[in-house]
C-alpha positions as CSV (number, residue, x, y, z in Angstrom):
1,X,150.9,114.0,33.7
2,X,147.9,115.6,35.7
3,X,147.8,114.9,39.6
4,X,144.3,113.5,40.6
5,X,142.1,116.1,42.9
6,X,142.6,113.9,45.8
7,X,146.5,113.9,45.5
8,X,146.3,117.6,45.2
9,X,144.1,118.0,47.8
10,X,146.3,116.5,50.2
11,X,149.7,117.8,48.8
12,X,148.0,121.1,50.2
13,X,147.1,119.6,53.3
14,X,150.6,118.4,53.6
15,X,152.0,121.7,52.3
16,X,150.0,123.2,54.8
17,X,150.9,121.1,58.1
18,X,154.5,121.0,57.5
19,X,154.7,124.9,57.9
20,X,152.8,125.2,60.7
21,X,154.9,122.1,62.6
22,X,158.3,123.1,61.1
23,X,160.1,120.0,60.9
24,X,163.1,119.1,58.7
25,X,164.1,115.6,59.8
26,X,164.4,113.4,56.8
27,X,163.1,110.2,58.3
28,X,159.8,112.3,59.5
29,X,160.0,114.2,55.9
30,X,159.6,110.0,54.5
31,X,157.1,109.1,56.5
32,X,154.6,112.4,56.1
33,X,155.3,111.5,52.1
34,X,154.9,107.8,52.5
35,X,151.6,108.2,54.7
36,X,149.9,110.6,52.4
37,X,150.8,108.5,49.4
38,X,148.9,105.7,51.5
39,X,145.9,107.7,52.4
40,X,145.6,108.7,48.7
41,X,144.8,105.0,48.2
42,X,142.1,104.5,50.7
43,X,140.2,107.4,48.9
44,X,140.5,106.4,45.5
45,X,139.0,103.1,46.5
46,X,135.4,105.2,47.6
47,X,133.5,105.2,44.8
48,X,130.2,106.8,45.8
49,X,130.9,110.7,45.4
50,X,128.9,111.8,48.4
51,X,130.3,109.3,50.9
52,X,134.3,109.6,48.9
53,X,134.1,113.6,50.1
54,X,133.4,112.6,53.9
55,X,135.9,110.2,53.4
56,X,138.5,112.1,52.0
57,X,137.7,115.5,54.9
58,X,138.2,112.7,57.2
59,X,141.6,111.4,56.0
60,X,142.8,115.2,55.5
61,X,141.9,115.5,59.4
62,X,144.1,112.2,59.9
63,X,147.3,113.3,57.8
64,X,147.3,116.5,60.1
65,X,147.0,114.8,62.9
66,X,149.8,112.7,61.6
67,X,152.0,115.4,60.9
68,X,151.6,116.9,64.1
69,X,152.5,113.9,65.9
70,X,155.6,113.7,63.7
71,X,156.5,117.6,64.4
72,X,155.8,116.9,68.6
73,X,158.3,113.9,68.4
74,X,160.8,116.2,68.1
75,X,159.9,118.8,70.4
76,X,160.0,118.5,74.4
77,X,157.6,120.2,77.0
78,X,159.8,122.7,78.6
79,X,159.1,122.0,82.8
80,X,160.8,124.9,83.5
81,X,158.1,127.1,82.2
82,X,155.8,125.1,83.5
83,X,153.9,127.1,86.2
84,X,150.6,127.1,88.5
85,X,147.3,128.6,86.8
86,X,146.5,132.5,88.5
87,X,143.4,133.4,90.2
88,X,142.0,134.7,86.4
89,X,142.8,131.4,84.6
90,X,140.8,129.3,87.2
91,X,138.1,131.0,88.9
92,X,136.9,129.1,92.2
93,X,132.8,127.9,91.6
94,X,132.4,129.9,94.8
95,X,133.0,133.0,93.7
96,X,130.6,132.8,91.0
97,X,127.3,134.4,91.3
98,X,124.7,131.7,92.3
99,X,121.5,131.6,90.1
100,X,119.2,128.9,89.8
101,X,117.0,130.2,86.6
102,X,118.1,132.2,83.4
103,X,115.9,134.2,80.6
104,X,114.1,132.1,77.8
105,X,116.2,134.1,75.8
106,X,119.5,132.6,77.0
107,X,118.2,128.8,77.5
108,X,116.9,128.9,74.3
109,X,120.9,129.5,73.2
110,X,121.8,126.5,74.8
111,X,122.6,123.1,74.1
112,X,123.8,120.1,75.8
113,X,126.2,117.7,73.6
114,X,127.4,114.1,75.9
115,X,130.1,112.0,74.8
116,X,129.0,108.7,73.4
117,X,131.8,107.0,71.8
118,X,132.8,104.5,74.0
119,X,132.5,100.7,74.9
120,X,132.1,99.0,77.9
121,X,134.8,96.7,77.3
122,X,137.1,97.7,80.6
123,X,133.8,96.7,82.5
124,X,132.1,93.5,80.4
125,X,130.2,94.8,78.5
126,X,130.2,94.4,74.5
127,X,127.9,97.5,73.4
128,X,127.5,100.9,74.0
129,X,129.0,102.2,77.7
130,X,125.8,103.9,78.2
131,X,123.8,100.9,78.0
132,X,125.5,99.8,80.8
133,X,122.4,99.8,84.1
134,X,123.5,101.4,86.7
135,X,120.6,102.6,89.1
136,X,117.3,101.2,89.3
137,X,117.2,99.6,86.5
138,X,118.2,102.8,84.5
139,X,121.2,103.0,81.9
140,X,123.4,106.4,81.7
141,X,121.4,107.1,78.9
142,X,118.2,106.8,80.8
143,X,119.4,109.2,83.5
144,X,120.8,111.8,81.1
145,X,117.5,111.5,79.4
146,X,115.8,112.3,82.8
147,X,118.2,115.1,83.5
148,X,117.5,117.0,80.0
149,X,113.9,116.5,80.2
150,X,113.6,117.7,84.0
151,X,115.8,120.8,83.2
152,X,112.9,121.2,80.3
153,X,110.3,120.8,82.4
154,X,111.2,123.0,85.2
155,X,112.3,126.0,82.8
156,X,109.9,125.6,80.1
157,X,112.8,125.2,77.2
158,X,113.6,122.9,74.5
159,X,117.0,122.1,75.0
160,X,118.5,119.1,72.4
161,X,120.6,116.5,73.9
162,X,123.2,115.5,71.3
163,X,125.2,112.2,71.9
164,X,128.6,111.9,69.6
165,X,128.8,108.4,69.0
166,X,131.3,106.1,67.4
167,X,131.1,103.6,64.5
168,X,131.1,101.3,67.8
169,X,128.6,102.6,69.4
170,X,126.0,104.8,67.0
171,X,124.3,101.5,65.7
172,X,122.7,100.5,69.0
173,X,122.1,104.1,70.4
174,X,120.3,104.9,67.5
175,X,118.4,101.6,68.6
176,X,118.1,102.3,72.2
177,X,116.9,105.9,71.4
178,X,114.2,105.2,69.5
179,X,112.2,104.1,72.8
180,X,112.1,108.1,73.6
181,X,110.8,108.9,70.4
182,X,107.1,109.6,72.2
183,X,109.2,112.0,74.6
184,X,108.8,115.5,74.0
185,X,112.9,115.7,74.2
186,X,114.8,116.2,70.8
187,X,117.7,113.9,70.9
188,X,120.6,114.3,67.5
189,X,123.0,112.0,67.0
190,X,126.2,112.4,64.9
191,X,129.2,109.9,64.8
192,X,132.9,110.9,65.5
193,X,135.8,110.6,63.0
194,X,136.5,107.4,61.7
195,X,140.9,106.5,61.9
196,X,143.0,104.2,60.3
197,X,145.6,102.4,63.2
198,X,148.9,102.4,62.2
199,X,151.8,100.0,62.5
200,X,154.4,100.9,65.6
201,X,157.0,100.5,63.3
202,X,156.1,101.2,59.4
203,X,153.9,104.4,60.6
204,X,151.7,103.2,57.9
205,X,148.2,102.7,57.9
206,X,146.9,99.4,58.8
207,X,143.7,98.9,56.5
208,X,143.7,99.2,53.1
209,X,140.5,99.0,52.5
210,X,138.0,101.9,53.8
211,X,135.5,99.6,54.8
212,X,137.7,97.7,56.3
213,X,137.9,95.3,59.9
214,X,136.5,97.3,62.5
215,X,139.8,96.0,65.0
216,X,142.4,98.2,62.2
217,X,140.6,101.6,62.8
218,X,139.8,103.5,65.7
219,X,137.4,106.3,66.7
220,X,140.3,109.4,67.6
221,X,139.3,110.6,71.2
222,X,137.1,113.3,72.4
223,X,139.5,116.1,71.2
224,X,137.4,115.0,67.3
225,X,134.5,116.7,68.6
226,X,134.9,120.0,67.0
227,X,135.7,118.6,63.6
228,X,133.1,116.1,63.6
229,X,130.3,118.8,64.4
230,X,131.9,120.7,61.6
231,X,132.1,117.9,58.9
232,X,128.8,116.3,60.1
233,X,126.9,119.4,59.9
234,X,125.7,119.6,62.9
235,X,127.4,123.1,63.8
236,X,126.1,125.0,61.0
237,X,122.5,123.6,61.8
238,X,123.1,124.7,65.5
239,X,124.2,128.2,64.9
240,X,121.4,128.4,61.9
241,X,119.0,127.2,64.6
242,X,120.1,130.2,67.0
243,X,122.2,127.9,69.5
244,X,125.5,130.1,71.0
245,X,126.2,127.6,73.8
246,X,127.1,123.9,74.4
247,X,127.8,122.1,77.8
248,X,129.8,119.0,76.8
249,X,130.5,116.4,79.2
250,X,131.2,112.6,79.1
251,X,127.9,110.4,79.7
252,X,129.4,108.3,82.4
253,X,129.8,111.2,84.7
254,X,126.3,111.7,86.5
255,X,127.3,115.2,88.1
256,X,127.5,116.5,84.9
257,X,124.1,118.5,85.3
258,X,123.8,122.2,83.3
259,X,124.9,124.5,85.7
260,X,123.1,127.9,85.4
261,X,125.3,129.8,87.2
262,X,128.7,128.6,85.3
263,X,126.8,129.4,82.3
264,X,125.9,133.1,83.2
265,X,129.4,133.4,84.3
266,X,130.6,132.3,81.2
267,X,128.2,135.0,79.5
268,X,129.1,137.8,81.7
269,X,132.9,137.3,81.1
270,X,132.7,136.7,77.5
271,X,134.5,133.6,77.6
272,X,134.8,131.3,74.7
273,X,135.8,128.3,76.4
274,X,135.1,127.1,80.3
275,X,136.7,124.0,81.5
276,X,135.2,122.5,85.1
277,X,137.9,121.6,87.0
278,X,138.0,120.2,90.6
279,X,140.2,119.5,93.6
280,X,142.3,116.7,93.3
281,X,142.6,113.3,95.3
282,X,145.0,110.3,95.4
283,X,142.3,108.7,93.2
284,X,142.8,111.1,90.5
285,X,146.7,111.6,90.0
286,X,146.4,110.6,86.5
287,X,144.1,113.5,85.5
288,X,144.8,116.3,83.0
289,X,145.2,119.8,84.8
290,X,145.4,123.1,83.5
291,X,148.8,124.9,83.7
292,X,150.4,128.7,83.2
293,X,152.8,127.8,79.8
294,X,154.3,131.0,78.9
295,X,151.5,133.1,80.1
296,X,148.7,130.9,78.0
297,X,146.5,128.3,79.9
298,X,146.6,125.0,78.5
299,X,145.9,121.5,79.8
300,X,149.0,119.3,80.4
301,X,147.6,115.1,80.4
302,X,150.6,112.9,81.7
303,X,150.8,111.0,78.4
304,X,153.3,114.8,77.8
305,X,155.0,114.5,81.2
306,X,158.5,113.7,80.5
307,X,159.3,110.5,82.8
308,X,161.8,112.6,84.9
309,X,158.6,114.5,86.3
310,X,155.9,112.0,86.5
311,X,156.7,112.3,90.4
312,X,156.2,116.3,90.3
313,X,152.8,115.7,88.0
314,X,151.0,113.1,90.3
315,X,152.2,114.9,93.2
316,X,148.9,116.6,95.4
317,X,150.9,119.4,96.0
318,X,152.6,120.8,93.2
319,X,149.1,120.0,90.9
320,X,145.7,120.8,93.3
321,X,143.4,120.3,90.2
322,X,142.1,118.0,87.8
323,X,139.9,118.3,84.4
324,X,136.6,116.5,84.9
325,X,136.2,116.9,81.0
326,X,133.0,119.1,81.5
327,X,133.3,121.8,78.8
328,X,131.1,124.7,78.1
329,X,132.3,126.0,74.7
330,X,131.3,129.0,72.4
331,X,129.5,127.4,69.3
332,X,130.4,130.3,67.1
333,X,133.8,130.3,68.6
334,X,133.9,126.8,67.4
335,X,133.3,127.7,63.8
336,X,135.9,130.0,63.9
337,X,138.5,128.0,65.0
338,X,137.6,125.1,62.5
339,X,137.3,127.2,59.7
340,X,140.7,128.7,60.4
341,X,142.2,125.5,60.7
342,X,143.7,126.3,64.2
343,X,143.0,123.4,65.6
344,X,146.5,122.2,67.2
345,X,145.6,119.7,70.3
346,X,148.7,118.1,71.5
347,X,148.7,114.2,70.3
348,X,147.9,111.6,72.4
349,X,149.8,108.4,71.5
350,X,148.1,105.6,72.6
351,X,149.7,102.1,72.3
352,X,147.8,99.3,71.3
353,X,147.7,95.4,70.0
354,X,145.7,93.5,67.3
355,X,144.9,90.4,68.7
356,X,144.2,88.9,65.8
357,X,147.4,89.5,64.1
358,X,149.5,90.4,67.4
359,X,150.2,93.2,65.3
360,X,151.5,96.2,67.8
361,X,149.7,99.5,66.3
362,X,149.1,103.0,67.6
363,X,146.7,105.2,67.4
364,X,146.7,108.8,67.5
365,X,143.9,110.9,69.6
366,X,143.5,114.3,71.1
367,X,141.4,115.4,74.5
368,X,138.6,118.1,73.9
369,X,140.7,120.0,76.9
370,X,143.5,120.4,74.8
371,X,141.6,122.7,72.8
372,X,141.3,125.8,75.5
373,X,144.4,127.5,74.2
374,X,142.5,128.3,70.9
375,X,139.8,130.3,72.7
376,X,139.7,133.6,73.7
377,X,138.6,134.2,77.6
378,X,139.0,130.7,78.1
379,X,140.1,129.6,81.8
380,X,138.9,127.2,84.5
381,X,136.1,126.8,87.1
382,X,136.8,124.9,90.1
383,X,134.0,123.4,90.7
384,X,132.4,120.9,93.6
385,X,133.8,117.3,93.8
386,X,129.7,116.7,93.2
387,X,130.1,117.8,89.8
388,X,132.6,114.7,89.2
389,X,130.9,111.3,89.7
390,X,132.2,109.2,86.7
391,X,131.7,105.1,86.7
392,X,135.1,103.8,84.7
393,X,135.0,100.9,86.6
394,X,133.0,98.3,88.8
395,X,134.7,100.5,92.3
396,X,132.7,103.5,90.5
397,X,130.0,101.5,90.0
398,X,129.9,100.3,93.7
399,X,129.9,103.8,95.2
400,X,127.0,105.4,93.2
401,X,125.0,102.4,93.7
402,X,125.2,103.0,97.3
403,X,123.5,105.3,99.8
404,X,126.5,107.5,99.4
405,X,124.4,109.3,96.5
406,X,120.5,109.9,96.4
407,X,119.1,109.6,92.6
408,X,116.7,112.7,91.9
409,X,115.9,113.4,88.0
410,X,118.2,110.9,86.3
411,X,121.3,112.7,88.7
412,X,123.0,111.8,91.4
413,X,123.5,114.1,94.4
414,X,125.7,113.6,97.7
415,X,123.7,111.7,100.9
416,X,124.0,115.1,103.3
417,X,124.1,112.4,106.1
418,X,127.8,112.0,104.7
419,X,129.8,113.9,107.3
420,X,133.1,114.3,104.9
421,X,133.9,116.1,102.0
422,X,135.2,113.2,99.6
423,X,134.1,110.0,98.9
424,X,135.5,107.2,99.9
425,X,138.4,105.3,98.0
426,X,137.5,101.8,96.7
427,X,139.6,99.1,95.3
428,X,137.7,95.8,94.0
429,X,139.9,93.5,92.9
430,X,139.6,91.0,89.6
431,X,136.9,88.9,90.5
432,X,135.0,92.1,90.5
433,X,135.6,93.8,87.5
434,X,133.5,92.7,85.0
435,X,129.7,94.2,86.5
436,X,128.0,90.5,85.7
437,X,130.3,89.3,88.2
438,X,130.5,92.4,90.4
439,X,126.7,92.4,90.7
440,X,126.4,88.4,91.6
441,X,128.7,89.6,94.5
442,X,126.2,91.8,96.1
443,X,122.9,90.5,97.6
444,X,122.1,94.5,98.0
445,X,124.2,97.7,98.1
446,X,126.4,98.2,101.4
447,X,126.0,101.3,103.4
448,X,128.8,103.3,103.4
449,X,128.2,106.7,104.6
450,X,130.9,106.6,107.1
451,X,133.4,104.9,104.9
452,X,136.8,106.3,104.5
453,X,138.7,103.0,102.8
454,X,137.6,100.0,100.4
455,X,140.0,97.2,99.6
456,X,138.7,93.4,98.3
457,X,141.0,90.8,96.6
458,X,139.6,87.1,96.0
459,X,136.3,85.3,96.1
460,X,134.7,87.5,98.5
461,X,130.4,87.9,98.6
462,X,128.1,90.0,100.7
463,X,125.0,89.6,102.0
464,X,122.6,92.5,102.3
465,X,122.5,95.9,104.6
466,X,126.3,95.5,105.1
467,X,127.5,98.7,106.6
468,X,131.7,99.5,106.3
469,X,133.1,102.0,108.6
470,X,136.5,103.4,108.4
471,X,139.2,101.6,107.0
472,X,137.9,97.6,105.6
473,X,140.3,95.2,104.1
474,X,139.1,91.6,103.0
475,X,141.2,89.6,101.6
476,X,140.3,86.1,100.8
477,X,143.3,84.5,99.0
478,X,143.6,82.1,96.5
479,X,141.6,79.0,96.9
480,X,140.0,80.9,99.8
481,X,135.9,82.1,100.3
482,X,135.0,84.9,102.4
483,X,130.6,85.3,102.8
484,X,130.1,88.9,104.5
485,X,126.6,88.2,106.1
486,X,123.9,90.1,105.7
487,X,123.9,93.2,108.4
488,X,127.5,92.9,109.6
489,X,129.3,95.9,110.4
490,X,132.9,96.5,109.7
491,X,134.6,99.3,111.3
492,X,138.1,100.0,111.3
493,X,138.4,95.8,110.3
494,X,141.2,93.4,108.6
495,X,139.2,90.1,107.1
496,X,141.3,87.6,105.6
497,X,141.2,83.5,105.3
498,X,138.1,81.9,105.2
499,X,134.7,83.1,105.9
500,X,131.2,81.2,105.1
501,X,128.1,81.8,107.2
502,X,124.7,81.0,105.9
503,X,122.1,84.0,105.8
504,X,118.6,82.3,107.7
């Protein structure tokens, strides 16, 4: 009996993966069968021709990522060989020639791609992160908007913004978008790869059906971007369209301006692939850094970090840097390594819940970092903490809405009335973490300038032109009110227990 094209299309996808990951285990040898025999099932069910080949070049990028996560479960990061990146695998921003134009001829190469895929969920919000309003009345996607079309104006180029978006999120930016259409900015948009979760224990997808909830599948992480250019089209049109260059960054992080002179550098040395890092705080201990494995940089994220070293990876002094996920990639470099196939980002698992079925799943995803061992040239820029201003939560949100940062051209550039070098660490507790609540809370933005220290628990409000100094702890605790009034100053100050003074 004949095999069907699609099962022979992935028994060489199969074929193919299990060399390169080299695994033997039975158990992992069941589930690569049982998975592809399950993926074979969601494809047969597209009918359309057009949208069943999309579907199935998706599913083929699943079952490798798949298998790889099979193949890693039986291989451990070695710390041993772990060591500190050398001077020529990250290059400090201040040894970089400074330049603040380019050629036509380069700008015209260049294009500037921001990460759209994800929700505002962790902050309120039900759409689109980048509808979320952060600065006079302006979204993120306002202020990138304002960013590309400055750099445009002042240079007298025509460089495309592209947002990647989701399936969560590409419905209502294509919506929100269409209020620029007047612009003279060209603005693509292409979704990300579309996942099936799988079950914790049956390692089996959770839909079977390709259209299926939108809660059972799952858009795979940023580390999708190069495939999803590919599969999309995008990166042929780009290349056909004489583009060599894209600056990728996430679109919550309002530093994330096109840097002339990291992108001359990158010219000059001939790297493929240049990832901004930057210096490190007690706020960023979590953060993916860039490590010497075996005399090839790579990015190490703690989800790899064996638990016996978590101490040695948060730790300020064994790890100085941290990835701010601004990457400036070669686009024909790109092509190459998709076309190859040699793609191999280390799996992120990432552990989640259906809470319709209480169903405990997991989905598989990869970071866009991962990728800098598959480029040639490829190393690090330290950059400025200024290039590094992401808003994750309602404490992010709190800090850029202050005077700490002065909005010029949809970015956000350090107050130089700040007298330190890093910003101030905030805590806000629960009844500030959705940004409805978070903004009732404030009847204007604090001054902060000479902040060092944020902590607030409880039911806690403040009235306008509040300026914290120093160190500032309120607390107000349960079943407790604390009012700040408008114009207090807090220096150095503990506020606890109850606090209500009526503004005149």
């Amino acid at each position: 009996m004949l095999e069907s094209p699609v099962y022979q299309y992935f028994s060489k996808q199969h074929s193919r993966s299990m060399s390169i990951c080299k695994f033997d285990q039975e158990s992992s040898s069941a589930s690569a069968k049982a998975m592809k025999n399950e993926l074979k099932k969601l494809v047969e069910q597209v009918q359309d021709p057009e949208k069943r080949k999309a579907f199935e070049r998706e599913m083929s990028n699943f079952n490798s990522l798949f298998l790889r996560f099979m193949a890693e479960k039986s291989k451990k990061l070695s710390w041993d060989k772990i060591k500190c990146p050398d001077a020529d695998q990250i290059v400090h921003y201040s040894k970089i020639e400074k330049v603040n134009e380019l050629p036509q001829d380069i700008l015209k190469k260049l294009c500037v791609l921001k990460l759209n895929g994800g929700l505002g969920t962790t902050m309120g919000c039900t759409g689109p992160k980048s509808a979320i309003e952060v600065r006079e009345g302006m979204t993120f996607l306002d202020l990138t908007v304002r960013q590309i079309e400055f750099l445009n104006q002042e240079n007298g180029t025509n460089i495309p913004l592209i947002l990647m978006n989701s399936f969560n999120t590409d419905e209502e930016t294509k919506k929100i978008v269409q209020k620029y259409s007047s612009h003279n900015l060209q603005i693509v948009t292409f979704n990300q790869s579309r996942f099936p979760r799988i079950g914790k224990e049956s390692l089996l997808p959770i839909p079977n059906d390709p259209l299926g909830k939108k809660n059972e599948w799952y858009p795979p992480g940023h580390g999708n971007v190069f495939e999803a250019m590919n599969d999309s089209g995008l990166l042929e049109r780009l290349l056909q369209d004489g583009y060599e260059y894209i600056f990728i960054s996430n679109i919550d992080n309002l530093g994330a301006t096109v840097d002339f002179s990291i992108l001359k550098h990158m010219i000059e040395t001939k790297a493929e692939f240049i990832m901004e890092v930057t210096d490190k705080t007690k706020a960023d201990i979590k953060g993916g850094t860039l490590i010497d494995y075996e005399g090839q940089v790579r990015l190490l994220e703690i989800a790899q970090v064996p638990q016996e070293h978590l101490t040695d990876f948060t730790s300020i002094k064994k790890f100085k840097i941290f990835n701010t996920n601004n990457i400036w990639v070669s686009l024909k470099a790109i092509q190459r390594v998709v076309n190859n196939d040699e793609l191999g980002m280390e799996v992120i698992v990432n552990h989640k819940r259906i809470e319709e079925t209480d169903e405990k799943v997991i989905q598989l995803e990869t970071a866009v970092g991962a990728a800098i061992k598959h480029f040639s040239g490829a190393h690090g820029v330290n950059v400025p903490r200024s290039r590094f201003l992401p808003v994750k939560s309602c404490s992010d949100l709190f800090l850029v809405q202050s005077d700490l940062y002065s909005l010029s051209h949809g970015a956000l550039t350090i107050n130089p009335k700040r007298l330190f070098a890093t910003v101030p660490l905030v805590k806000l507790g629960d009844h500030f973490k959705k940004v409805q609540n978070y903004l009732s809370r404030f009847s204007g933005p604090p001054h902060i300038l000479e902040l060092d220290h944020l902590t607030v628990t409880g039911d806690v409000s403040f009235g306008k032109n509040v300026v914290l100094k120093g160190t500032v702890i309120i607390v107000a605790n349960h079943g407790c009110r604390i009012d700040i009034p408008s114009g207090s100053i807090l220096e150095d100050k503990v506020v606890s227990g109850n606090l209500h003074i009526l503004d005149h």
